[in-house]
C-alpha positions as CSV (number, residue, x, y, z in Angstrom):
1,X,0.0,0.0,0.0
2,X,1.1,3.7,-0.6
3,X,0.3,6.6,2.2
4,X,1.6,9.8,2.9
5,X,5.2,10.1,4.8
6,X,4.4,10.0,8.5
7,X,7.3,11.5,10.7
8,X,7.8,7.7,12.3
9,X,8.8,6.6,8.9
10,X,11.8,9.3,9.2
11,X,14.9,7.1,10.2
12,X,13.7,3.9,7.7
13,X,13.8,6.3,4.9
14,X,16.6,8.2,5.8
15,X,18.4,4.6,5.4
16,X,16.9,4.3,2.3
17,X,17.9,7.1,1.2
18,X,21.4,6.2,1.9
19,X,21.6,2.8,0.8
20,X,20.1,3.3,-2.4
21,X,22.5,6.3,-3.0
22,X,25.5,4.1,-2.3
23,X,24.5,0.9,-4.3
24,X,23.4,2.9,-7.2
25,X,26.1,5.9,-7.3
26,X,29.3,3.9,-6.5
27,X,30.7,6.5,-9.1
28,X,30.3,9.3,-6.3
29,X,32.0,9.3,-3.2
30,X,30.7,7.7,0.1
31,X,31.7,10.8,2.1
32,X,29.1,13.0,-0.5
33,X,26.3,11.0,0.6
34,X,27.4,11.0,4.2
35,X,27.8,14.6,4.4
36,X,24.6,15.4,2.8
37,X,22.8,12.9,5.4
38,X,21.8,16.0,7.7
39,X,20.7,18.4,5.1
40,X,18.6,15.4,3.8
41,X,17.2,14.5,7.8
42,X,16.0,18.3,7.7
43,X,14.4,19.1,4.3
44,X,12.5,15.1,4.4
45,X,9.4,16.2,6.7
46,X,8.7,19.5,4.7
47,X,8.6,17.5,1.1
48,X,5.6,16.1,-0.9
49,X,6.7,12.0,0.3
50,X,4.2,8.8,-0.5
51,X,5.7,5.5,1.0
52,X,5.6,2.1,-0.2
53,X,4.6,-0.6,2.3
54,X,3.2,-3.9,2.9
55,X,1.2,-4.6,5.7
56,X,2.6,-7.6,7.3
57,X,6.1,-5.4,6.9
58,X,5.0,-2.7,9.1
59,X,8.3,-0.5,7.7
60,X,8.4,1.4,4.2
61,X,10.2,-0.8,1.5
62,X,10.3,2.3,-0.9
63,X,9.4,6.2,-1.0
64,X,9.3,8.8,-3.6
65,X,9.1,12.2,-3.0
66,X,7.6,15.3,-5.3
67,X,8.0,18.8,-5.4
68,X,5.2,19.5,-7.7
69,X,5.4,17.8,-10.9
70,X,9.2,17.7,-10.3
71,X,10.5,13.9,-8.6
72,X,12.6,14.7,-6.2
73,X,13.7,11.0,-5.5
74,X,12.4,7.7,-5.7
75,X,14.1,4.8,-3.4
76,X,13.4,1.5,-3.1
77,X,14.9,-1.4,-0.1
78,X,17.7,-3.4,-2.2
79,X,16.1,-7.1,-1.6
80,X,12.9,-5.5,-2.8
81,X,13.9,-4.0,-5.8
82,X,12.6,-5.7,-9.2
83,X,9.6,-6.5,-7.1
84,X,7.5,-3.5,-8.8
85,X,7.5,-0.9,-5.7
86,X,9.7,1.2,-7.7
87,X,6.6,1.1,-10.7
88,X,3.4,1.3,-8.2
89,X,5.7,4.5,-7.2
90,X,5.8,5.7,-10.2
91,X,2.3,4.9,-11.2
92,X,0.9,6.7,-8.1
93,X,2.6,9.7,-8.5
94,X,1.5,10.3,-12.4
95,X,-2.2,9.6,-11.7
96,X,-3.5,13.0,-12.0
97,X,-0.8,15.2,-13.4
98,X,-0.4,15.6,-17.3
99,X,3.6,15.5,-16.7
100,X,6.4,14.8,-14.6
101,X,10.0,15.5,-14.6
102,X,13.1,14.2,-13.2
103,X,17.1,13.8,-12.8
104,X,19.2,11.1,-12.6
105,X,22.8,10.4,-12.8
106,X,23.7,9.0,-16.9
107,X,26.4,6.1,-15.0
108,X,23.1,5.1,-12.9
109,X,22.5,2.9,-16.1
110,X,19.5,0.8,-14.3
111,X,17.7,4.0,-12.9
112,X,17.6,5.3,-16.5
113,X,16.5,1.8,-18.3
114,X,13.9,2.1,-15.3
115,X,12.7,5.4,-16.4
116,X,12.5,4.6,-19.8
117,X,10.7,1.5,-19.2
118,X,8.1,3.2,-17.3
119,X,7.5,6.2,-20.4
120,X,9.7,8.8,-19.8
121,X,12.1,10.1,-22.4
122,X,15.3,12.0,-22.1
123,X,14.8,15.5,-22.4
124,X,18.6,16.8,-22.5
125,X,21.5,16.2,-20.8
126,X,23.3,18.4,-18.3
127,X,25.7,18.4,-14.9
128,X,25.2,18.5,-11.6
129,X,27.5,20.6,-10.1
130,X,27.4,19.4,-6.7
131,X,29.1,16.0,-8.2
132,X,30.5,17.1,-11.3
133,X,28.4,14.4,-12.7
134,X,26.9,13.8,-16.3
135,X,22.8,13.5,-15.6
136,X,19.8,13.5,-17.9
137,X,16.4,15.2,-17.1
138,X,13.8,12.9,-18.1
139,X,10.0,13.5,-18.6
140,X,6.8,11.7,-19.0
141,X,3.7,13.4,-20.3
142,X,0.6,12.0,-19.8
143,X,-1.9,10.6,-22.3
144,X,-3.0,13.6,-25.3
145,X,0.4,15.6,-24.3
């Protein structure tokens, strides 16, 4: 089931958020994701966040969060990946919107076959200048756009 981000859910996604950025950036330094850790902690509660979680669980296995049509981030728990959270994610967050954007790294090579499996297209490259990172911001426009 998806539900709104309740401030309980704080530490699991925090480690989420860590995890996935380590298993899926191994191109970026561990200390970048460390030090941003706080930063994260403090703009989390005050963001547009859904979570991902099964019942029997009783602990998110994924999150995403929005800032309008923009994604922000979307994370799912490393033994649950493949399992569709990441899609039911997705699928929640385009259901009424006519568009949605995003960034993500070009190295993260299964984020973007992700993306593009789930109907967004690349819009144009660019860099991140925190990481001095090649990215791609990616769109998907809803049916009749």
């Amino acid at each position: 089931m998806i539900r709104k981000f309740e401030e309980r859910d704080l530490e699991t996604v925090m480690g989420l958020w860590l995890e996935g950025n380590l298993q899926a950036h191994s191109f970026i330094t561990e200390r970048y994701w460390k030090d941003n850790q706080e930063l994260v902690r403090d703009l989390l509660p005050g963001a547009d966040l859904y979570v991902y979680e099964e019942e029997e669980a009783g602990r998110p296995d994924g999150f995403i969060g929005l800032s309008g049509d923009y994604i922000e981030g979307l994370f799912v728990r490393g033994e649950k990946r493949s399992a569709g959270i990441g899609a039911a994610l997705l699928d929640f967050a385009k259901k009424g919107r006519g568009a949605l954007t995003l960034r993500v790294y070009q190295k993260n090579e299964r984020a973007v076959r992700f993306y593009l499996r789930n109907g967004f297209r690349i819009r144009q490259e660019g860099l991140d200048e925190g990481t001095g990172e090649k990215e791609y911001e990616m769109e998907w426009k809803g049916e009749g756009r």
